[in-house]
DOTI-164856 format. One record per residue (C-alpha): residue number from 1; residue in one letter; y, x, z. Coordinates in pm, 1 decimal, always signed. Layout:
<site NUM,'a',<Y,X,Z>>,
...
# end
This chain:
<site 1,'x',<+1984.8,-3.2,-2058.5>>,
<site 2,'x',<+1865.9,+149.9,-1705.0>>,
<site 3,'x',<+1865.2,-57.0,-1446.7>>,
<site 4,'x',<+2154.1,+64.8,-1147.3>>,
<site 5,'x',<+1996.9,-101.3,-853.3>>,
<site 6,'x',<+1637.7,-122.6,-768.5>>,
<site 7,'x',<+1487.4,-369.2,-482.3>>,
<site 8,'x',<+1186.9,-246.7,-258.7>>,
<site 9,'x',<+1033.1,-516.7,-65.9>>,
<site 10,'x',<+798.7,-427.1,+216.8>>,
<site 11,'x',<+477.7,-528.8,+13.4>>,
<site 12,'x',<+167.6,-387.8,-152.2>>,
<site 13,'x',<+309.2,-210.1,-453.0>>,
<site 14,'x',<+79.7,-392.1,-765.9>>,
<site 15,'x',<+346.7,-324.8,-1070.3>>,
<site 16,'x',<+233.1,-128.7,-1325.9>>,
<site 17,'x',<+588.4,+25.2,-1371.0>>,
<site 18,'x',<+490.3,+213.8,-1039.0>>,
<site 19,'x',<+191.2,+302.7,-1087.0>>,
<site 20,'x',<+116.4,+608.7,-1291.8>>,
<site 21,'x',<-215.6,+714.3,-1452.6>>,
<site 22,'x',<-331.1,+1037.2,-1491.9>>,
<site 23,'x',<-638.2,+1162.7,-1757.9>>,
<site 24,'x',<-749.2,+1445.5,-1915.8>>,
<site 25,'x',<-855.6,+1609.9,-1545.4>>,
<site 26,'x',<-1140.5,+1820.6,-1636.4>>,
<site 27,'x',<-1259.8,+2099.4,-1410.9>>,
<site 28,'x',<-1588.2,+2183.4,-1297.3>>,
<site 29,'x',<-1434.7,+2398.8,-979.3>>,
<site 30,'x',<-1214.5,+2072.2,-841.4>>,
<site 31,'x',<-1386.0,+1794.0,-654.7>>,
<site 32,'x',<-1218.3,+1427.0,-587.7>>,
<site 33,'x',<-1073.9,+1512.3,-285.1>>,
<site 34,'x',<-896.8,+1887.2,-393.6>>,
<site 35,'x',<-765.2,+1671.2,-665.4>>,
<site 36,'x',<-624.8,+1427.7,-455.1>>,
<site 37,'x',<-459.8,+1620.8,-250.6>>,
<site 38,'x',<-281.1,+1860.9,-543.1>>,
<site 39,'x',<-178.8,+1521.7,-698.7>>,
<site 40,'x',<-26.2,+1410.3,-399.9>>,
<site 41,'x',<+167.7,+1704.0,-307.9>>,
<site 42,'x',<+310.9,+1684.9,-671.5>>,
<site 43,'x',<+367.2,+1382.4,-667.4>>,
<site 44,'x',<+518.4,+1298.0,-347.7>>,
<site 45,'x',<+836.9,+1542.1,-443.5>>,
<site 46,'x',<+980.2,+1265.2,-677.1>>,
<site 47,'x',<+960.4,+988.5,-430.1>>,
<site 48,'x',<+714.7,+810.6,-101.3>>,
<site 49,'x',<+381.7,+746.9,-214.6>>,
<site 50,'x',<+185.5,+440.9,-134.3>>,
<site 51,'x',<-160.9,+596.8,-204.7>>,
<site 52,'x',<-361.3,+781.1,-466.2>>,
<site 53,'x',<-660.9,+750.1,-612.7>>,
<site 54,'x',<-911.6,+936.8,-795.1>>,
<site 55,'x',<-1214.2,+874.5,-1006.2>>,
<site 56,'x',<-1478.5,+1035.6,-1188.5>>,
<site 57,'x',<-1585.7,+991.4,-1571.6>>,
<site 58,'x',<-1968.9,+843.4,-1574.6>>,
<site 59,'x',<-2188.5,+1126.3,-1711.4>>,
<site 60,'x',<-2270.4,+889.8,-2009.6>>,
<site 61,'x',<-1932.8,+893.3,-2143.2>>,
<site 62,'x',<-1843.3,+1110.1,-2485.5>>,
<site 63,'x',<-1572.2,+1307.9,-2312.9>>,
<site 64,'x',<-1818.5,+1495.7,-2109.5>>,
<site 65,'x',<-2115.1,+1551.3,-2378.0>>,
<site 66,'x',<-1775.8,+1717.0,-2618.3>>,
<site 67,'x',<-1615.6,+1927.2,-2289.6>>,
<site 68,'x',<-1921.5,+1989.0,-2076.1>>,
<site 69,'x',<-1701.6,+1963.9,-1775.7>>,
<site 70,'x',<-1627.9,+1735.4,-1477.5>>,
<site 71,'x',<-1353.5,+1437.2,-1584.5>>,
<site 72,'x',<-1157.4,+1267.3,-1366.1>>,
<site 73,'x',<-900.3,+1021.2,-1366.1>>,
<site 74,'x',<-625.0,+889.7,-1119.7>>,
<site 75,'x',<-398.4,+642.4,-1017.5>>,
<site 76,'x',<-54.4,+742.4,-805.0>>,
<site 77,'x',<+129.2,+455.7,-686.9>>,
<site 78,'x',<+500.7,+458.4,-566.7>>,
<site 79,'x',<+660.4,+181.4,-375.0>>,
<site 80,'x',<+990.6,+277.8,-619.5>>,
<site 81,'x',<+1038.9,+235.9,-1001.5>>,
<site 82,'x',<+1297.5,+540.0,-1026.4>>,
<site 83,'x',<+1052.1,+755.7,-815.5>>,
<site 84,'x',<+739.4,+671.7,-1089.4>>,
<site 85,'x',<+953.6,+708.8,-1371.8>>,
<site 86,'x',<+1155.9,+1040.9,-1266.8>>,
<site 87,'x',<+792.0,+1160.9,-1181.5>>,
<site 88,'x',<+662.2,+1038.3,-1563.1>>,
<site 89,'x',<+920.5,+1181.5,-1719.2>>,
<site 90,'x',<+900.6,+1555.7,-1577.2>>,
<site 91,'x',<+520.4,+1564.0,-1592.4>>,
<site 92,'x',<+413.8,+1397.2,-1883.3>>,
<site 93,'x',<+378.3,+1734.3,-2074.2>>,
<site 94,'x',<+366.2,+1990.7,-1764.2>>,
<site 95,'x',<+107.0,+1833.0,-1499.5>>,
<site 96,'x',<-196.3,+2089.7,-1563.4>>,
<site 97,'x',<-485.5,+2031.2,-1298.1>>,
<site 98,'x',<-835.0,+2211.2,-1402.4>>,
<site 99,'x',<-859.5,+2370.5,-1791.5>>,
<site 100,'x',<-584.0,+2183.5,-1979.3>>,
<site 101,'x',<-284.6,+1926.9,-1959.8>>,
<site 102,'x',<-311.3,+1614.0,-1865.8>>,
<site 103,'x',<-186.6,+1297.4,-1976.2>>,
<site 104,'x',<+32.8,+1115.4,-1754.0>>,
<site 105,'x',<+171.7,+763.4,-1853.8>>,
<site 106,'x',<+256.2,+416.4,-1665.6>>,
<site 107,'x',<-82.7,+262.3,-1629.6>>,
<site 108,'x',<-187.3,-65.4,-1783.0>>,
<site 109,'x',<-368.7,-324.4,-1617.0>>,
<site 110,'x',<-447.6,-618.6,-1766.2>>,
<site 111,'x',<-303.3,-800.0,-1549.8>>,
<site 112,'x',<-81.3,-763.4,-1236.3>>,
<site 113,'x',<-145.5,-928.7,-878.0>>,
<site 114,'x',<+92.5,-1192.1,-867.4>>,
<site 115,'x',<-6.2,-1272.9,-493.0>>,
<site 116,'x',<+251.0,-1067.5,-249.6>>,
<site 117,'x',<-19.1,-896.1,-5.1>>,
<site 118,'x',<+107.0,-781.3,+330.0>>,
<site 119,'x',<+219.1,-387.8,+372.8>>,
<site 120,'x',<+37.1,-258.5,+679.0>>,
<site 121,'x',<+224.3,-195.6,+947.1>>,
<site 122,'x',<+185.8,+189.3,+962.3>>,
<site 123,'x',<+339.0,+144.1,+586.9>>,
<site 124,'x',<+567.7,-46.1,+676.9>>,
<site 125,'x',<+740.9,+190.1,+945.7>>,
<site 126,'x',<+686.1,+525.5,+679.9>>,
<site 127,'x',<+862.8,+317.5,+392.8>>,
<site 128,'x',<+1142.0,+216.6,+685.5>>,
<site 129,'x',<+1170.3,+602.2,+807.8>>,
<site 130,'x',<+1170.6,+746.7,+402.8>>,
<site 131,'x',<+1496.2,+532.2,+302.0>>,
<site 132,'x',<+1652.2,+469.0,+658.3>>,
<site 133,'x',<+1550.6,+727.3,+842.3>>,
<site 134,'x',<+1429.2,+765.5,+1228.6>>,
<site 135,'x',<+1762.7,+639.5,+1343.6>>,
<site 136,'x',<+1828.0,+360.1,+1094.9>>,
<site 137,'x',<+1609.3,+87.5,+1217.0>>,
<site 138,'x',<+1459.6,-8.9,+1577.6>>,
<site 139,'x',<+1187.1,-268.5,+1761.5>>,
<site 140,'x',<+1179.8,-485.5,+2029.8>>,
<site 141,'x',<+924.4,-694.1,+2184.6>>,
<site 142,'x',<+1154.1,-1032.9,+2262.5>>,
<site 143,'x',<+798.3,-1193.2,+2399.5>>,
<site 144,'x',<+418.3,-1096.6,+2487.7>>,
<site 145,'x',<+205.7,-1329.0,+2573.9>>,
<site 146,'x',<-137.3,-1469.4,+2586.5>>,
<site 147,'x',<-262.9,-1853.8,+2468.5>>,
<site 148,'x',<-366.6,-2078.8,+2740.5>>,
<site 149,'x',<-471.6,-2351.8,+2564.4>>,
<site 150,'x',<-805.4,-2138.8,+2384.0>>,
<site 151,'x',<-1113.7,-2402.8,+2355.0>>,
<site 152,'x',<-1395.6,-2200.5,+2461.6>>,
<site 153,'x',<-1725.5,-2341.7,+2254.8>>,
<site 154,'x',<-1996.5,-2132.5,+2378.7>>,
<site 155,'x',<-2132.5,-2048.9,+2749.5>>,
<site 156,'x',<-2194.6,-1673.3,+2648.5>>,
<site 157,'x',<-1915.6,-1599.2,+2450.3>>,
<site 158,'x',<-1514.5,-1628.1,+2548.6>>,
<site 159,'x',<-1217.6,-1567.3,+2368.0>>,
<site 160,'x',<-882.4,-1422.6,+2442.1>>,
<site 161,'x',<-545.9,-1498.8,+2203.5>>,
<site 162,'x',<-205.8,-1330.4,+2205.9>>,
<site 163,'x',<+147.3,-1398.8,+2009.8>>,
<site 164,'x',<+379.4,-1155.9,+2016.0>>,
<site 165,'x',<+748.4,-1218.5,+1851.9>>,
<site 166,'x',<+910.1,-866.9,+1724.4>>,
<site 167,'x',<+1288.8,-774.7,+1622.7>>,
<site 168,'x',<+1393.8,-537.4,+1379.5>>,
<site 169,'x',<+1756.7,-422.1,+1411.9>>,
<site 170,'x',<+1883.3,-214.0,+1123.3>>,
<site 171,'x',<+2230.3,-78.5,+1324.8>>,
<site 172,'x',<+2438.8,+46.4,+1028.0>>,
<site 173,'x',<+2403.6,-289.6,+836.7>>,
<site 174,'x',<+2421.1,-504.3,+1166.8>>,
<site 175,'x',<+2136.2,-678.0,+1081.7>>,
<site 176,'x',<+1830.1,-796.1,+1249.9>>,
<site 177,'x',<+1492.0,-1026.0,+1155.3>>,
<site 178,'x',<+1232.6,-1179.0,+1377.9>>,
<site 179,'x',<+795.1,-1151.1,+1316.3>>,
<site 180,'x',<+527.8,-1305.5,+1474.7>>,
<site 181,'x',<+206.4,-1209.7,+1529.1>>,
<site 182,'x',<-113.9,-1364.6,+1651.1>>,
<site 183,'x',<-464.1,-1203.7,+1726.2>>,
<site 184,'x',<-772.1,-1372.8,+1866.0>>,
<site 185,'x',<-1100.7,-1157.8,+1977.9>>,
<site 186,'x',<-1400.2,-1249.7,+2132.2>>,
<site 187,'x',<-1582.8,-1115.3,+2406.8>>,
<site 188,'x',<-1921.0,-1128.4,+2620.7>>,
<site 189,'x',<-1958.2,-1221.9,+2961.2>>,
<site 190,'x',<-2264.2,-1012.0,+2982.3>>,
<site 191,'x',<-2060.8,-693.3,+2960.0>>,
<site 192,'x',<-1834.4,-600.1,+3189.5>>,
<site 193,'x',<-1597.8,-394.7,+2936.0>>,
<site 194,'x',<-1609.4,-647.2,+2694.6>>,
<site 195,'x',<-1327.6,-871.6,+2820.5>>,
<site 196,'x',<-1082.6,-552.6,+2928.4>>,
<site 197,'x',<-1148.1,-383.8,+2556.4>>,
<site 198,'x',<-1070.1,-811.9,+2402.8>>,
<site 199,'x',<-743.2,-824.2,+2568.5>>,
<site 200,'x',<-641.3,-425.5,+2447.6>>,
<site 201,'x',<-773.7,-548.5,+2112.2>>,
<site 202,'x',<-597.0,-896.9,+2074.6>>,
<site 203,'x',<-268.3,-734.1,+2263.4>>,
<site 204,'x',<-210.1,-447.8,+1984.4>>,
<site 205,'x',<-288.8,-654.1,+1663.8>>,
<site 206,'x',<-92.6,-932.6,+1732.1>>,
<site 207,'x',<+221.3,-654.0,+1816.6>>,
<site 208,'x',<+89.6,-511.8,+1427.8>>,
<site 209,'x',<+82.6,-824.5,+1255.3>>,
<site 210,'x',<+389.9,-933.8,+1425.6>>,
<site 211,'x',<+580.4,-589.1,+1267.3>>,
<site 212,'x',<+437.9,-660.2,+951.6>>,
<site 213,'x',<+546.7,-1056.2,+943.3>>,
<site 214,'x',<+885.2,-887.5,+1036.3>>,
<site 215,'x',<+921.2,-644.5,+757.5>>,
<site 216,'x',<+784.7,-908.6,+519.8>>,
<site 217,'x',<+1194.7,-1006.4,+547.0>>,
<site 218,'x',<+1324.1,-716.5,+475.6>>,
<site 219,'x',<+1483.6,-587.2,+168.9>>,
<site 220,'x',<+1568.4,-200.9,+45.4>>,
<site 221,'x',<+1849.1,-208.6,-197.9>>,
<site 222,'x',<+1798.4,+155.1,-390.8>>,
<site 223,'x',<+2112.0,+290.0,-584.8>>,
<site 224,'x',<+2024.9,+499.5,-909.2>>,
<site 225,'x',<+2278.3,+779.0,-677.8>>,
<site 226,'x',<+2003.1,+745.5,-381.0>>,
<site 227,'x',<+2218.9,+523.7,-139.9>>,
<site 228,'x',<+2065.0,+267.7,+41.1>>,
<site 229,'x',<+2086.4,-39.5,+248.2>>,
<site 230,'x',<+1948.7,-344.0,+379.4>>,
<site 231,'x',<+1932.6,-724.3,+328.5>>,
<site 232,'x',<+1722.9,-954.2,+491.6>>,
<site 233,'x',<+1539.4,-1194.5,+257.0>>,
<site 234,'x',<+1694.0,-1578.1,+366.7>>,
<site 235,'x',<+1453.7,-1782.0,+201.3>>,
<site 236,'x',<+1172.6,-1664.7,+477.6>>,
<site 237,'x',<+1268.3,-1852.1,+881.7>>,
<site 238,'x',<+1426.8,-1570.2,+1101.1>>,
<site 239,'x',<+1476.8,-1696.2,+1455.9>>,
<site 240,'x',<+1176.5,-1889.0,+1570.8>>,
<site 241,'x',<+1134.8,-2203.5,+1777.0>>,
<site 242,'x',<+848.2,-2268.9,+2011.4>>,
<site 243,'x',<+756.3,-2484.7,+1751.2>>,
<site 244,'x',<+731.2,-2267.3,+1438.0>>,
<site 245,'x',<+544.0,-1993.6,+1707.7>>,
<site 246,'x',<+269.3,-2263.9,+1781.0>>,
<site 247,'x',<+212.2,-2339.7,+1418.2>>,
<site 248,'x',<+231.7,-1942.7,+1272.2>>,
<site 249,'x',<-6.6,-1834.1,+1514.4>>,
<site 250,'x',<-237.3,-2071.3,+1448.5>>,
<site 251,'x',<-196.0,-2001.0,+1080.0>>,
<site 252,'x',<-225.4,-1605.9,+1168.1>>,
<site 253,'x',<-559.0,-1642.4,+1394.0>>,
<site 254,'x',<-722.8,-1869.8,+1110.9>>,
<site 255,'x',<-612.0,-1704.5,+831.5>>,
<site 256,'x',<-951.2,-1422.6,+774.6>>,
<site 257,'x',<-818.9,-1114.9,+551.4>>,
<site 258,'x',<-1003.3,-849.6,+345.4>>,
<site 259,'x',<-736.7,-711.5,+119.2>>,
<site 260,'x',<-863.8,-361.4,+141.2>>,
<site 261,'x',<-1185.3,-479.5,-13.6>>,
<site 262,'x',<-1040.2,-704.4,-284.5>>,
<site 263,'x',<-759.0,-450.7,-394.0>>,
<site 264,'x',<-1047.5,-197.6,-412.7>>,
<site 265,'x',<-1270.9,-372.8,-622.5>>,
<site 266,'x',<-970.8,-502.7,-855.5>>,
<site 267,'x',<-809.7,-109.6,-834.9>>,
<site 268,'x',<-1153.7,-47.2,-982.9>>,
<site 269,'x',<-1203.2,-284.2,-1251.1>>,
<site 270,'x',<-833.9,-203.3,-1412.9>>,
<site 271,'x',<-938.3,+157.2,-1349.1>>,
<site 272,'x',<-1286.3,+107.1,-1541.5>>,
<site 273,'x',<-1080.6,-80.7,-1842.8>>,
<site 274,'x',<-790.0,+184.8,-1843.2>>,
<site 275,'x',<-1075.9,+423.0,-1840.6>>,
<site 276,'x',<-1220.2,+310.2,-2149.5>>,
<site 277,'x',<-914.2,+307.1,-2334.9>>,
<site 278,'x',<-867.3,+659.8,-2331.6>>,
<site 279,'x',<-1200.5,+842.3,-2332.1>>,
<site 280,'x',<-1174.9,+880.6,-2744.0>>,
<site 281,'x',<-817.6,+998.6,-2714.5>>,
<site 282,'x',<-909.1,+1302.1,-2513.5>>,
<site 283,'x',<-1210.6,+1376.6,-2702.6>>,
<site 284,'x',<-997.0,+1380.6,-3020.1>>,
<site 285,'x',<-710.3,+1560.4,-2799.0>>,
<site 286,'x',<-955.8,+1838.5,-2707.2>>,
<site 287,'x',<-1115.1,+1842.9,-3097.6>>,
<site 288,'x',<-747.6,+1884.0,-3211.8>>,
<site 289,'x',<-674.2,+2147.7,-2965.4>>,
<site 290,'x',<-954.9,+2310.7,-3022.2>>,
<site 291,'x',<-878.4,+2322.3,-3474.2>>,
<site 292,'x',<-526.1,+2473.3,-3338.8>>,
<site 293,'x',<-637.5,+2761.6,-3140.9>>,
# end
């Protein structure tokens, strides 16, 4: 039975039912990036896409002594379940990029990120403007301001820290969520542009991480008809005390991130065992095609 009602939080999409893999891409004309970019414009018609990414065979591999041509591979990811399965289910037999068709299934990683990791906040306002449009949410800055009580631990070296608290109003639901943000940067007293470009720095990630801490709340409730609304998640704290502000900062400023790096690296070890799994497939594929013709 299909599911009616699908819910879209503001998150890193990890699920394997929205993320779609694509084989068989062998061309010797098409590079990574020409690829990329036809996959994405195909792609992006059934739905917003979080990101895609492509790989190439190793020359080693058996596919490219039988072919003698380039092989690729890629990964599209869509923050929506109905978007990566309508997309799977009208290319599965009809996506041809380079000599032949190419295989397009749900891709299967051994095993999915359980940890929730933060949606940027440039994602964050594209997934808000695809399902709500321009008009159907709005910011505020309810406070700005810069940390007072900073220890500074070195005679060279000084640091400057901002909070900023954020509100998201979503008008045609009459709802509304709080996010804080905190950013600490360091800067020289030796040079003289060092300080201004600290306080730009400190002032503009905080407002970021404070957008992203507020869409962290927020729910998209997708119809199977397209309709959409909002919910705000209640288990997270919405309006924030001086208290919680103190203690979320300082959990913001300590907390050191590299997500990019470790979603990379993972990305590419589920790609290298995906990879694997199908390289005898298409050689057999081709071999069969081959008999037939």
């Amino acid at each position: 039975m299909d599911i009616s009602v699908e819910i879209i939080e503001f998150i890193r999409p990890y699920a394997n039912s929205k993320n779609i893999f694509i084989s068989g891409i062998y061309s010797n004309e098409l590079d990574e990036a020409e690829i990329m970019r036809q996959l994405y414009h195909i792609f992006s018609q059934y739905g917003l896409l979080y990101e895609v990414q492509v790989f190439k065979m190793k020359e080693s591999q058996p596919a490219r002594k039988v072919l003698q041509e380039a092989c690729y591979y890629a990964f599209v990811k869509f923050y929506s379940h109905f978007a990566a399965k309508k997309a799977k289910a009208f290319l599965s037999k009809n996506l041809k990029l380079g000599s032949q068709i190419c295989k397009v299934e749900f891709a299967n990683r051994t095993k999915e990120t359980e940890m929730q990791q933060v949606l940027p906040a440039v994602k964050c306002q594209e997934l808000a403007n695809y399902y709500l449009g321009f008009n159907g949410w709005s910011s505020s800055i309810k406070r700005l301001e810069e940390d007072q009580q900073v220890h500074e631990d070195s005679s060279r070296t000084r640091c400057k820290r901002f909070f900023c608290i954020i509100e998201l109003t979503f008008p045609k639901q009459g709802l509304s969520t709080q996010g804080l943000g905190a950013w600490e940067e360091m800067y020289t007293l030796q040079d003289s542009c060092s300080k201004a470009l600290a306080i730009h720095k400190a002032r503009k990630c905080c407002k970021l991480r404070a957008i992203e801490h507020a869409f962290s709340k927020v729910l998209l409730i997708v119809l199977h008809n397209g309709k959409v609304t909002v919910e705000i998640n209640t288990s997270k704290p919405d309006m924030l005390t001086d208290m919680q502000v103190e203690k979320m900062a300082d959990e913001q400023v300590l907390r050191v991130t590299e997500l990019d790096d470790e979603l990379e690296s993972e990305d590419n070890e589920d790609a290298g065992n995906q990879e694997n799994n199908i390289l005898l497939d298409d050689v057999n594929l081709h071999i069969l095609q081959e008999l037939e013709n």
